[in-house]
C-alpha positions as a Markdown table, in Angstrom:
| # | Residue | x | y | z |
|---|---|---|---|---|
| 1 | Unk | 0.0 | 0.0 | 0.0 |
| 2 | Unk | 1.4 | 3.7 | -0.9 |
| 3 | Unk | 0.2 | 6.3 | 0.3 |
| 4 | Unk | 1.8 | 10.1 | -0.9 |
| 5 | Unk | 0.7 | 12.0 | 2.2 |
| 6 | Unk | 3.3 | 9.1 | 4.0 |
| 7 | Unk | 7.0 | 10.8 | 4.5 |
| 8 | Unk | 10.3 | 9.1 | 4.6 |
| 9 | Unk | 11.4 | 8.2 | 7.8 |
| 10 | Unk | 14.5 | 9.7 | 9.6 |
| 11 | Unk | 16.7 | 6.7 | 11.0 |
| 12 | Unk | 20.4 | 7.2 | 10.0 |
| 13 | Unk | 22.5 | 9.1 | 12.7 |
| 14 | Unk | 25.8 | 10.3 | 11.8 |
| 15 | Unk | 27.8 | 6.9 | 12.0 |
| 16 | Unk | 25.3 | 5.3 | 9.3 |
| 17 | Unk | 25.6 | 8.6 | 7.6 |
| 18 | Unk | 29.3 | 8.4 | 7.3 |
| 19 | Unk | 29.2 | 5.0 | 6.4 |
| 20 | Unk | 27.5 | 5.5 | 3.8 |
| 21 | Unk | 29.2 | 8.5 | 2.3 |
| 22 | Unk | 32.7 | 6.2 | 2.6 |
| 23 | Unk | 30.3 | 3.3 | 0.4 |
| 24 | Unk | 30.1 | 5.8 | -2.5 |
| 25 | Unk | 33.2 | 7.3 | -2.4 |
| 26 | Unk | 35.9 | 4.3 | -1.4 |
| 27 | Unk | 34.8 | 2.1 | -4.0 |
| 28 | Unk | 36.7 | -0.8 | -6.4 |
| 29 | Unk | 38.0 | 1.7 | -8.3 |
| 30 | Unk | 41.0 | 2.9 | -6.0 |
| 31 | Unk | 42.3 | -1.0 | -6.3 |
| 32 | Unk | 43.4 | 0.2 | -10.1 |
| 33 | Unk | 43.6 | 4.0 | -9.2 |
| 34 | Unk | 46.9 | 3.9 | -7.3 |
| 35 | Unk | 49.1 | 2.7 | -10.2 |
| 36 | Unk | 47.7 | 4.7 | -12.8 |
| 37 | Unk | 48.8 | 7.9 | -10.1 |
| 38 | Unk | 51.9 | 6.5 | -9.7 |
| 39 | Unk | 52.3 | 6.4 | -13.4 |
| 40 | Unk | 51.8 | 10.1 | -13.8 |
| 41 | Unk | 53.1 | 11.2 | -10.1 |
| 42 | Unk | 56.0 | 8.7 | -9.3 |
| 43 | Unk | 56.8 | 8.5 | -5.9 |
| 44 | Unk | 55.0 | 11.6 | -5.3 |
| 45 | Unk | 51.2 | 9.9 | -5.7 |
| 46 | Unk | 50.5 | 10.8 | -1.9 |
| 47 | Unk | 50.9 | 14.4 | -3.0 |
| 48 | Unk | 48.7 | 13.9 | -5.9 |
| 49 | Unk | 45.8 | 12.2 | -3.6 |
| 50 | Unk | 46.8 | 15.3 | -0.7 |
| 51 | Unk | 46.7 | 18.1 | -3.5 |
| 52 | Unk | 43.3 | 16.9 | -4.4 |
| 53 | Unk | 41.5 | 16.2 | -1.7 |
| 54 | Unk | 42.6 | 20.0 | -0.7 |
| 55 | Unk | 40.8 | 20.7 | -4.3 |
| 56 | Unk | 37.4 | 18.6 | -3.9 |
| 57 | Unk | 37.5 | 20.1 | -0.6 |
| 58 | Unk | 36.0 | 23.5 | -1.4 |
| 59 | Unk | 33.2 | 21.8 | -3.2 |
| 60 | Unk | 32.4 | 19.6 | -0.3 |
| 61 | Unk | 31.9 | 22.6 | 1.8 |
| 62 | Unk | 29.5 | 24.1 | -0.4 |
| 63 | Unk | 27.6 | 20.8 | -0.1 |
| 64 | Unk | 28.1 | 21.1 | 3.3 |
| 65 | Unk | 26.6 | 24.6 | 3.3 |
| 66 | Unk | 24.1 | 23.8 | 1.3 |
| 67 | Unk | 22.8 | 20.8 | 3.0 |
| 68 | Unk | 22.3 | 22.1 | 6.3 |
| 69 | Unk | 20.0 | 25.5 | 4.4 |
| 70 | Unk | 18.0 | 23.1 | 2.4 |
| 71 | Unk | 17.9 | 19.3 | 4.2 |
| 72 | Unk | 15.9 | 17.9 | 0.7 |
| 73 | Unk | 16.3 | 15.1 | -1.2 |
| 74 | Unk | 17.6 | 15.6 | -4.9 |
| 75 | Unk | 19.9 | 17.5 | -3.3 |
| 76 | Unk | 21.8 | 19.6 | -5.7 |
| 77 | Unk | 18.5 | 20.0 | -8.1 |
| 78 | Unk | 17.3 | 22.0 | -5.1 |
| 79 | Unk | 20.3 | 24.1 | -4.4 |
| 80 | Unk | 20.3 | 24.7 | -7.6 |
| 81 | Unk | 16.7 | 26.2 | -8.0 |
| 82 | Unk | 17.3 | 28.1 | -4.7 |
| 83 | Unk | 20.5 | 29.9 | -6.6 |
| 84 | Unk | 18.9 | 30.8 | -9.7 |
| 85 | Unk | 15.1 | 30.4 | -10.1 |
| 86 | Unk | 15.2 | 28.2 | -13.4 |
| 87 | Unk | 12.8 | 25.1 | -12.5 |
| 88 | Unk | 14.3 | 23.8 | -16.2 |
| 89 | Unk | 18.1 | 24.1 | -14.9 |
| 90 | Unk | 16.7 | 22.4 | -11.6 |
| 91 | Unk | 15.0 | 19.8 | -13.2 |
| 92 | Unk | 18.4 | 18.9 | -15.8 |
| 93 | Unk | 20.5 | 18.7 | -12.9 |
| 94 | Unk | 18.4 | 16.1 | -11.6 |
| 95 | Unk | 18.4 | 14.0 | -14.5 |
| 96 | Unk | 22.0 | 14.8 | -14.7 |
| 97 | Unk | 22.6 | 13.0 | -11.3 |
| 98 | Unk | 20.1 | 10.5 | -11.8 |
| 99 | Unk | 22.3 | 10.1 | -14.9 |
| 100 | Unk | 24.9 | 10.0 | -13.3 |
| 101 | Unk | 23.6 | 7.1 | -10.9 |
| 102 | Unk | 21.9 | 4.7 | -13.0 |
| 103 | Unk | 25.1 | 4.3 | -14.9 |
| 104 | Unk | 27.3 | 3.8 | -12.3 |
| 105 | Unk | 25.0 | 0.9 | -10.9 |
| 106 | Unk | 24.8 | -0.5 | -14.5 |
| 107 | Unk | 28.3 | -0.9 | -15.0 |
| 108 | Unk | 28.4 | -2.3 | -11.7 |
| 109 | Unk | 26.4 | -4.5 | -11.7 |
| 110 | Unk | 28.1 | -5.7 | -15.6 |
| 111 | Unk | 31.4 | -6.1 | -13.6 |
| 112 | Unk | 29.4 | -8.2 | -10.8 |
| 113 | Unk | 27.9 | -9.9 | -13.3 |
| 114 | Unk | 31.3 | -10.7 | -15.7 |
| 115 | Unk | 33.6 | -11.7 | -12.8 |
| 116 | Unk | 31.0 | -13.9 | -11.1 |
| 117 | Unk | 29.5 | -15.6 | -14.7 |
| 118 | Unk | 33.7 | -17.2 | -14.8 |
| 119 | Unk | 32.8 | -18.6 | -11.7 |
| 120 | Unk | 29.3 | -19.9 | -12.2 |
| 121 | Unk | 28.1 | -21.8 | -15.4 |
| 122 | Unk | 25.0 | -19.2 | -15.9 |
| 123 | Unk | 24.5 | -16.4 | -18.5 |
| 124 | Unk | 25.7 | -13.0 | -17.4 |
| 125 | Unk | 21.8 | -11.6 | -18.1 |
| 126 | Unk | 20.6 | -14.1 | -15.6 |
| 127 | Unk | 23.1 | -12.8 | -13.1 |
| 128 | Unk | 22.5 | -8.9 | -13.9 |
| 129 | Unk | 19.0 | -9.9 | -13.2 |
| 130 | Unk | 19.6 | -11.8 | -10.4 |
| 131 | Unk | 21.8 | -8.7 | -8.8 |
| 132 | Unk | 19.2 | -6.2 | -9.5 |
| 133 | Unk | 16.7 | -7.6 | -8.0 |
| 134 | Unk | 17.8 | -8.2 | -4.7 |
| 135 | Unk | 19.7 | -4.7 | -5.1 |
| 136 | Unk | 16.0 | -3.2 | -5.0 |
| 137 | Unk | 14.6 | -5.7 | -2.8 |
| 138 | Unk | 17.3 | -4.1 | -0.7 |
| 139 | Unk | 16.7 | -0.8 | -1.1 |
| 140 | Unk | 12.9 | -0.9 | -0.7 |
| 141 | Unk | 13.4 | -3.2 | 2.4 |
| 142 | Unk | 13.9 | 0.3 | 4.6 |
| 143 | Unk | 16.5 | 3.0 | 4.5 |
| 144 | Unk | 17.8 | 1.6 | 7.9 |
| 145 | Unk | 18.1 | -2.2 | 6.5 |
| 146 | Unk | 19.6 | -1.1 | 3.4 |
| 147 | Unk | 22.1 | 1.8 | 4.8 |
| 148 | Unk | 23.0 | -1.2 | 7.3 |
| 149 | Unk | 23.6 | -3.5 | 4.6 |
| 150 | Unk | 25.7 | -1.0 | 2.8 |
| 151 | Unk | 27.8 | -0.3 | 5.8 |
| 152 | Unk | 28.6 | -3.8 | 6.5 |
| 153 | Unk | 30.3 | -4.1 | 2.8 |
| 154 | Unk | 31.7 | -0.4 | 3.7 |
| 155 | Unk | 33.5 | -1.7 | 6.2 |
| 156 | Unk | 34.3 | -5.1 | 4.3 |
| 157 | Unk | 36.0 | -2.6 | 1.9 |
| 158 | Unk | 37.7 | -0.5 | 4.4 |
| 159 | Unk | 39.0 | -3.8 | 5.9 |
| 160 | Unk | 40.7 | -4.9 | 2.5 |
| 161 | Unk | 42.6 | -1.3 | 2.3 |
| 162 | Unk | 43.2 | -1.6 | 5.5 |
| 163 | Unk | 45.2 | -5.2 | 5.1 |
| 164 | Unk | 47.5 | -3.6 | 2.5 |
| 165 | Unk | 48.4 | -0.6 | 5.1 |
| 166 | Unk | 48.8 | -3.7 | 7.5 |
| 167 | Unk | 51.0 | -5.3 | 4.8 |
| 168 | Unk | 53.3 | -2.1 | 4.5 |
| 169 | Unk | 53.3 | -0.7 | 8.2 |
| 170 | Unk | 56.8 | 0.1 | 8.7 |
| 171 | Unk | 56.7 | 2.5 | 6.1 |
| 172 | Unk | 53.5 | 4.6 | 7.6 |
| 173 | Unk | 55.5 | 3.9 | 11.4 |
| 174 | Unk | 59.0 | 5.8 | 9.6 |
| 175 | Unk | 58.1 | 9.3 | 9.6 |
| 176 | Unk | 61.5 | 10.0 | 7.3 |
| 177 | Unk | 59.8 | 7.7 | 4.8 |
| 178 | Unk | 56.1 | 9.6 | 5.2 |
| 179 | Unk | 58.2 | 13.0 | 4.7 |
| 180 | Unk | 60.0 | 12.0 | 1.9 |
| 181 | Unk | 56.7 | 11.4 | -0.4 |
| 182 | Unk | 55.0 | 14.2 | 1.0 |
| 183 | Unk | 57.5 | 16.7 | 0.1 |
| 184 | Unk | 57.9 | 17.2 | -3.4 |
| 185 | Unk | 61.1 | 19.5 | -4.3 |
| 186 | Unk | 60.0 | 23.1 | -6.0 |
| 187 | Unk | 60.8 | 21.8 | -9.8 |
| 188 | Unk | 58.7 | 21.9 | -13.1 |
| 189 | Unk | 59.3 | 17.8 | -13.8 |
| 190 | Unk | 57.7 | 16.3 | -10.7 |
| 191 | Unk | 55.2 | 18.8 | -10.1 |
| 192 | Unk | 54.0 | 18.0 | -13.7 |
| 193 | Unk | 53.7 | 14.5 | -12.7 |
| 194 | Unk | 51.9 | 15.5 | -9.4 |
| 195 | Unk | 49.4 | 17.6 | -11.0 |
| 196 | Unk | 48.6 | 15.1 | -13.5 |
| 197 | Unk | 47.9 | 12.3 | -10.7 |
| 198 | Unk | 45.6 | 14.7 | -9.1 |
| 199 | Unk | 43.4 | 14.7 | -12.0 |
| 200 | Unk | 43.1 | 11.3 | -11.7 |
| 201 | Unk | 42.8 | 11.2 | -7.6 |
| 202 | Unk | 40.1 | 14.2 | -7.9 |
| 203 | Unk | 38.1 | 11.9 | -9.4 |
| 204 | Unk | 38.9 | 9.0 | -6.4 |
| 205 | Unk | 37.0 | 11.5 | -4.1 |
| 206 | Unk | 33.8 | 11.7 | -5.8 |
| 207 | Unk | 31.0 | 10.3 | -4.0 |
| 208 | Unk | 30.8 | 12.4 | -0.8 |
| 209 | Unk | 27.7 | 14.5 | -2.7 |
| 210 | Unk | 25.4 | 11.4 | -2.8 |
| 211 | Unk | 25.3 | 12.1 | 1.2 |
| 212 | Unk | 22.6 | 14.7 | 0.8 |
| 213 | Unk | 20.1 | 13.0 | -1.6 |
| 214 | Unk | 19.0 | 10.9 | 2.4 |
| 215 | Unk | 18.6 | 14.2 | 3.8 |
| 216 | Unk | 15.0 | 13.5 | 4.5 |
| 217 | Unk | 15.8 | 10.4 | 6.4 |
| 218 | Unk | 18.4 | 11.8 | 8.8 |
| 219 | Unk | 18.4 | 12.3 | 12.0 |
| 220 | Unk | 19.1 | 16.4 | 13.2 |
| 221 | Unk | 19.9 | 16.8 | 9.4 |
| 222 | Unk | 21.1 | 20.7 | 9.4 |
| 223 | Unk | 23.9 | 19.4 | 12.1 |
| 224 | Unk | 24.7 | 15.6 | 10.9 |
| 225 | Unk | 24.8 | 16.2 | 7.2 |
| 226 | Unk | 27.2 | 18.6 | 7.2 |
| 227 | Unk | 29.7 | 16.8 | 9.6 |
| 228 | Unk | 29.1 | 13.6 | 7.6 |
| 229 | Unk | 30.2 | 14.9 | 4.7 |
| 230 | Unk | 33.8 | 16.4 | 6.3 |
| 231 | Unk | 34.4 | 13.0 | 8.0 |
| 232 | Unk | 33.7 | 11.2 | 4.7 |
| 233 | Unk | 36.2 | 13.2 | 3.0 |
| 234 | Unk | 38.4 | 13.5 | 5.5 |
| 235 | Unk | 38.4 | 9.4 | 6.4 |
| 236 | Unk | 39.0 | 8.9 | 2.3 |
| 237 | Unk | 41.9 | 11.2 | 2.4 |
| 238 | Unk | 43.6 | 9.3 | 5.3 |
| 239 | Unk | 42.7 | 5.6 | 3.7 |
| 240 | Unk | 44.6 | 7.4 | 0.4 |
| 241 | Unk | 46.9 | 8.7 | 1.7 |
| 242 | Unk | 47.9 | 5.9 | 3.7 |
| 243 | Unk | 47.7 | 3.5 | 0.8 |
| 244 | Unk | 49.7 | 5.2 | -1.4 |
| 245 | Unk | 52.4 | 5.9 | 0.7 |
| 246 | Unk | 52.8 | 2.1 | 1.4 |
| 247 | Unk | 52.4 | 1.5 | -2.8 |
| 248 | Unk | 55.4 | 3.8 | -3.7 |
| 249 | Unk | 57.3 | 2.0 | -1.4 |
| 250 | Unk | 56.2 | -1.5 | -2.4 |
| 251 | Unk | 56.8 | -1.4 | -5.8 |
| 252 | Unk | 58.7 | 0.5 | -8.2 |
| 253 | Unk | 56.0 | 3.4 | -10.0 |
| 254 | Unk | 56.2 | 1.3 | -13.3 |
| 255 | Unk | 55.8 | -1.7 | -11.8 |
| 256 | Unk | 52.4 | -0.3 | -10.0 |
| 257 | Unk | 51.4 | 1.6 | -13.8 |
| 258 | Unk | 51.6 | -1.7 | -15.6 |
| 259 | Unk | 49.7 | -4.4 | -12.9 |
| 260 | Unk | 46.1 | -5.1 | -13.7 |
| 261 | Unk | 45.5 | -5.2 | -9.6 |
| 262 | Unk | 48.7 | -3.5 | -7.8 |
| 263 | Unk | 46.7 | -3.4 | -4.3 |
| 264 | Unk | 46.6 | -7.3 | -4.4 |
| 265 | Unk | 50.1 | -7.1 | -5.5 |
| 266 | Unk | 51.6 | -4.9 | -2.8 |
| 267 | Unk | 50.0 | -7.6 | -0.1 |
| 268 | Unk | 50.9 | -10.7 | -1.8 |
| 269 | Unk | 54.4 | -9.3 | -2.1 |
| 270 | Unk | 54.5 | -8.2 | 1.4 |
| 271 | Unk | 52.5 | -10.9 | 3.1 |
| 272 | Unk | 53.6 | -13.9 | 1.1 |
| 273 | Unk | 49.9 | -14.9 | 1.1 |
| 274 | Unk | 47.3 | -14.8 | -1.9 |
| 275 | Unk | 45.3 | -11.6 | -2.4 |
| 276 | Unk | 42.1 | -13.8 | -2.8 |
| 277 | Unk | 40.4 | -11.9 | -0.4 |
| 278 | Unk | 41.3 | -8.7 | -1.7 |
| 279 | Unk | 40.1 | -10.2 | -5.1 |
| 280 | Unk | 36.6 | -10.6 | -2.9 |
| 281 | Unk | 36.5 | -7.8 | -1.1 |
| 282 | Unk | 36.7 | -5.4 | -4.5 |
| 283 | Unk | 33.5 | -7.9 | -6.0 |
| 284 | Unk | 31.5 | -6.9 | -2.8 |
| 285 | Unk | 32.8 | -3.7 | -2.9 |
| 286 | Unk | 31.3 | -3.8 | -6.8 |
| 287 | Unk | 28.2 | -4.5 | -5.8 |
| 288 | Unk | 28.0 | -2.3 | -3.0 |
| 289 | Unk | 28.7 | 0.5 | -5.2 |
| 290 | Unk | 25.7 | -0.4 | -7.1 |
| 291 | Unk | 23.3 | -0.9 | -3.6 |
| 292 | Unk | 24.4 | 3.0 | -2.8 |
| 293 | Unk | 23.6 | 4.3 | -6.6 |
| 294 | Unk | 20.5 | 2.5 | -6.3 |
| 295 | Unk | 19.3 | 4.1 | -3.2 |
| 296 | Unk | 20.9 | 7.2 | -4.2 |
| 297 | Unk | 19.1 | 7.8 | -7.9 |
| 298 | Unk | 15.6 | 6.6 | -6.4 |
| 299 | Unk | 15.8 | 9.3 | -3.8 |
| 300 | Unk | 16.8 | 11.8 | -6.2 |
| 301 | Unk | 13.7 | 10.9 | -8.3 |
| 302 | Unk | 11.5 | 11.4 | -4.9 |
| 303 | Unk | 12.9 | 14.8 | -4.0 |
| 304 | Unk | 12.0 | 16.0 | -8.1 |
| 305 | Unk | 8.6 | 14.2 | -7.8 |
| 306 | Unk | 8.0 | 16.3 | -4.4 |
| 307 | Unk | 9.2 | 19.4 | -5.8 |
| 308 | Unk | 6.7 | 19.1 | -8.8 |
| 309 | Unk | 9.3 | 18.5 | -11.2 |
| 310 | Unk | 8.2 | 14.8 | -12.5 |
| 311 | Unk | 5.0 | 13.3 | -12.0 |
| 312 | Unk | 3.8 | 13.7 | -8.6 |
| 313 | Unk | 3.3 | 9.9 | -8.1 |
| 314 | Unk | 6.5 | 9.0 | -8.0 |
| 315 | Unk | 6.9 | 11.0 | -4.7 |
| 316 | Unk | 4.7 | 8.1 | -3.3 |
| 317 | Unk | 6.1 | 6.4 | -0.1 |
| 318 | Unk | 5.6 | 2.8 | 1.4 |
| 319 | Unk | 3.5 | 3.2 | 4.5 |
| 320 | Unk | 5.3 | 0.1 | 6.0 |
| 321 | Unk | 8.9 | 0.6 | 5.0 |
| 322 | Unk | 8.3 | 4.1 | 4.4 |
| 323 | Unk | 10.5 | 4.1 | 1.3 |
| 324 | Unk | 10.6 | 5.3 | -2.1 |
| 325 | Unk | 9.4 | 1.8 | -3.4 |
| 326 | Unk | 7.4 | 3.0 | -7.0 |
| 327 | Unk | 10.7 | 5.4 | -7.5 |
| 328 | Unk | 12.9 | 2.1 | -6.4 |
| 329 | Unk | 11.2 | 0.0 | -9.3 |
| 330 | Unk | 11.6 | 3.0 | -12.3 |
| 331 | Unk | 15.6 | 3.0 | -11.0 |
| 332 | Unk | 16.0 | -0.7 | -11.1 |
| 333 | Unk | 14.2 | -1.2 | -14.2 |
| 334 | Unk | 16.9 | 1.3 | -15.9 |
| 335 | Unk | 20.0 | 0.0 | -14.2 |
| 336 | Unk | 19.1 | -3.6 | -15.4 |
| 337 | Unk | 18.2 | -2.5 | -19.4 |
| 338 | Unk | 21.4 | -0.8 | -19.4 |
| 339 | Unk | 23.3 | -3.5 | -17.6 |
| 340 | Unk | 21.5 | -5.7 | -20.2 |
| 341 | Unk | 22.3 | -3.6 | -22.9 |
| 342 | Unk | 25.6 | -4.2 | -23.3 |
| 343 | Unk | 28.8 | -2.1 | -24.1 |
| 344 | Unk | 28.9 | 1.2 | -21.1 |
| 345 | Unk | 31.9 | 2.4 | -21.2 |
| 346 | Unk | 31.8 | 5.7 | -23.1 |
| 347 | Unk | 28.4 | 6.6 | -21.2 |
| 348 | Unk | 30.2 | 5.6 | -17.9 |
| 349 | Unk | 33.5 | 7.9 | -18.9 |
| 350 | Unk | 30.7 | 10.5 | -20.0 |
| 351 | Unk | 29.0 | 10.3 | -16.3 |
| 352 | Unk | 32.4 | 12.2 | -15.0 |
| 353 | Unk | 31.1 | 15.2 | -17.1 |
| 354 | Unk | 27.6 | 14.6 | -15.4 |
| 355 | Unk | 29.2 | 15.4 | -12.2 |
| 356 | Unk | 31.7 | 18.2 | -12.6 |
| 357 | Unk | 28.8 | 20.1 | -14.6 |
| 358 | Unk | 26.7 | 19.5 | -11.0 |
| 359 | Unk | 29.7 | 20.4 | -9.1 |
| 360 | Unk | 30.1 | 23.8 | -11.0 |
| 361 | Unk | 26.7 | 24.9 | -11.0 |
| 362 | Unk | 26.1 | 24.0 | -7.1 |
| 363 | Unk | 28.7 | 26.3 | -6.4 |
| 364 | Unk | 27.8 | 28.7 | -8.3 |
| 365 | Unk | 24.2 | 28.1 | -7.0 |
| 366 | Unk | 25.3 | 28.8 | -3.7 |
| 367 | Unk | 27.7 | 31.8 | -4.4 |
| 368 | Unk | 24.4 | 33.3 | -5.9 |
| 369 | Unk | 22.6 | 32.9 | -3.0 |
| 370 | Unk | 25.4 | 34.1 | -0.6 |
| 371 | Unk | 25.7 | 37.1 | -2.2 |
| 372 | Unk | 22.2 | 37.8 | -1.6 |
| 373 | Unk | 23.3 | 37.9 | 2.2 |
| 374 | Unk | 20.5 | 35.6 | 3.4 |
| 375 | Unk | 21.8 | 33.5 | 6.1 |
| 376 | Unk | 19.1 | 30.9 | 8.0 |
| 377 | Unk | 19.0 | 30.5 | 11.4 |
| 378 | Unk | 21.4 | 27.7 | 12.5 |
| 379 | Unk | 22.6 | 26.5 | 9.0 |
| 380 | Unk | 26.5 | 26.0 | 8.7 |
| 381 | Unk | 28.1 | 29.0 | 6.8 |
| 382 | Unk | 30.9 | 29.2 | 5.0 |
| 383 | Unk | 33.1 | 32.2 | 3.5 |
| 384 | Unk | 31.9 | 33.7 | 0.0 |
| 385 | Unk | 35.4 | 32.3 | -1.8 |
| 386 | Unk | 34.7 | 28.5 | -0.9 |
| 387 | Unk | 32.2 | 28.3 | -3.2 |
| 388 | Unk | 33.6 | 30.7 | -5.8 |
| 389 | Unk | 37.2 | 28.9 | -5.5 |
| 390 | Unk | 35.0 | 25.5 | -5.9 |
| 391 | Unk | 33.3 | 26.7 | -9.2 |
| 392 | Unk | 36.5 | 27.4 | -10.6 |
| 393 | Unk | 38.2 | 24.2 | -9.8 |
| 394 | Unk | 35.2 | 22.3 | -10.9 |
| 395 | Unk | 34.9 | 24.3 | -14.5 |
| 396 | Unk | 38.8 | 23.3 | -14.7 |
| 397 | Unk | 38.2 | 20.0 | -14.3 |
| 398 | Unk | 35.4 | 19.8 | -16.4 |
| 399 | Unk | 37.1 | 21.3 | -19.5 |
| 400 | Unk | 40.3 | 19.1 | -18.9 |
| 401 | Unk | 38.0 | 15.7 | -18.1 |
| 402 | Unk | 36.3 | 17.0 | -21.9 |
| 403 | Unk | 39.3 | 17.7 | -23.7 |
| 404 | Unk | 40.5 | 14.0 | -22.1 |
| 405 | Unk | 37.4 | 12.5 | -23.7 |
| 406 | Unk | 37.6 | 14.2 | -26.8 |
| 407 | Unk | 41.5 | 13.3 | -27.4 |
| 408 | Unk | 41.0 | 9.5 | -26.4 |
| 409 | Unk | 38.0 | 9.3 | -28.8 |
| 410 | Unk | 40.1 | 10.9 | -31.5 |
| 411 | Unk | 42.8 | 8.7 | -31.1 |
């Protein structure tokens, strides 16, 4: 039974909060990420991950802002529409996260569905379709459950990085050797290198802005979203920094460019043991990538459908698990036709534009509405060049993520 005038239910305190935010942003992905920064950065791929969390940084305090003036789900649609009054730009920044989102949990759930179809004698549809549903069954089981769920194989993740810091400890315990890759010399060649892995690390940090499409079912939102999304950042930068420092000193940077999975490397060079775990830990970590985008996209469709920006019964709620469960069904039904549909790679590389477009017009959104001067009552503020400084570092990005694109398609 649905029933509209039913709301979403506030259950996640700021340690499920966090939790969450680290599921989205410490994904699979930084298994391969370290070597291709040490290809670019060298020994220096600390400072690259450093330099850009310091970048991302300013656009996470605008979120941060942001989140505590308007607590809504579709998060960044609203901030948007706050800053400039377009309903039309509001409603395509939406659909540019939701985008964004269903993507993601597509090519997900592809990679779930390749690595365990070499294990199991069954057609990859049959396992796409097999993940997806109990992806939704998932989400639509409660935000609790699900945010639960998602922490579990958060923490499943953060165990596996934390087994290759384990593996490499006495370099993080020698602070000559932490000093050493943290201070790059003043010179044109390995700055080059540095700035060039930060591209590449910026991009290791995205995730942090999927915090605010739960706002509605958070507990003292206009105080825990904000501080959720500084520890999120601020635990990713650690587990980065931490990890890379112990790469560079495992393995030569080449050596780290050219292996397939240098994480599982570093710990089967250290250790002596297999990485099979690791191996295991990056598959649950796949899938609970896909869980968060799930989640994620379906509450961004609720916030539109409550703002009167897509068909208003969408914005119904489950009077038992008092969840999204009709916008749930529309996300699932996308992620598995594209995870059916084959090849995703360009429109996964294209999601990265997605994003940095979001990232620049939130700030902007927000530099707009702090020049107004209207400050609510109890919201967390932040200084007029955060956002302007983030808007300018996100239009960077964007152009040199498009110009990336555009040369790799060329060539």
């Amino acid at each position: 039974m649905n029933n509209q005038d039913t709301g979403l239910q506030r259950r996640l305190g700021l340690g499920l909060l966090t939790l969450y935010g680290l599921g989205t942003t410490v994904g699979a992905g930084i298994y391969v990420l370290v070597g291709k920064i040490a290809e670019r950065a060298g020994e220096f791929a600390p400072v690259s991950f450093l330099l850009a969390a310091f970048l991302v940084g300013f656009t996470a305090l605008s979120y941060a802002e942001l989140s505590s003036r308007y607590p809504k789900s579709a998060g960044a649609a609203v901030y948007v529409s706050e800053g400039f009054a377009l309903p039309a730009l509001a409603i395509i920044v939406g659909l540019l996260v939701i985008a964004a989102g269903v993507v993601s949990s597509a090519t997900l759930v592809q990679g779930f569905a390749g690595y365990f179809g070499e294990l199991a004698a069954l057609p990859k549809w049959v396992l796409s379709l097999a993940a997806v549903a109990v992806l939704v069954a998932v989400a639509c089981w409660g935000i609790g459950e699900s945010v639960i769920i998602a922490s579990l194989l958060t923490l499943l993740e953060v165990g596996g990085l934390g087994m290759v810091i384990w593996a490499g400890r006495e370099t993080l315990i020698d602070p000559a050797a932490v000093w050493a890759v943290l201070t790059a010399p003043l010179q044109a060649a390995p700055w080059s290198g540095i700035l060039a892995g930060s591209f590449l690390a910026f991009f290791a940090f995205i995730g942090f802005e999927d915090i605010v499409n739960v706002a509605e079912e958070v507990k003292d939102e206009r105080r825990t979203l904000p501080t959720a999304i500084g520890l999120t950042l601020g635990l990713t930068a650690v587990l980065y920094l931490a990890v890379a420092a112990v790469a560079v000193y495992a393995m030569p940077a080449a050596d780290l460019a050219a292996s397939p999975a240098p994480l599982v490397e570093i710990y089967e060079r250290k250790t002596g043991q297999a990485g099979t775990v690791l191996v295991l830990i990056g598959t649950f970590a796949v899938i609970n990538g896909a869980l968060i985008q799930i989640i994620m996209a379906a509450r961004v469709v609720y916030g539109m459908a409550s703002q009167g920006w897509l068909p208003t019964a969408v914005a119904s709620v489950n009077t038992r698990t008092r969840t999204p469960v009709t916008a749930t069904f529309i996300i699932g039904g996308v992620v598995l036709a594209l995870a059916l549909a084959g090849e995703l790679e360009v429109l996964a590389q294209t999601t990265t534009v997605f994003i940095l477009c979001v990232f620049t017009l939130v700030n902007a959104a927000l530099f707009r509405i702090k020049w107004r001067g209207s400050v609510p009552s109890g919201s967390l503020t932040v200084p007029l060049w955060v956002p302007a400084t983030g808007a300018v570092t996100s239009a960077v990005f964007l152009v040199l993520t498009v110009a990336d694109l555009l040369a790799t398609a060329g060539g």
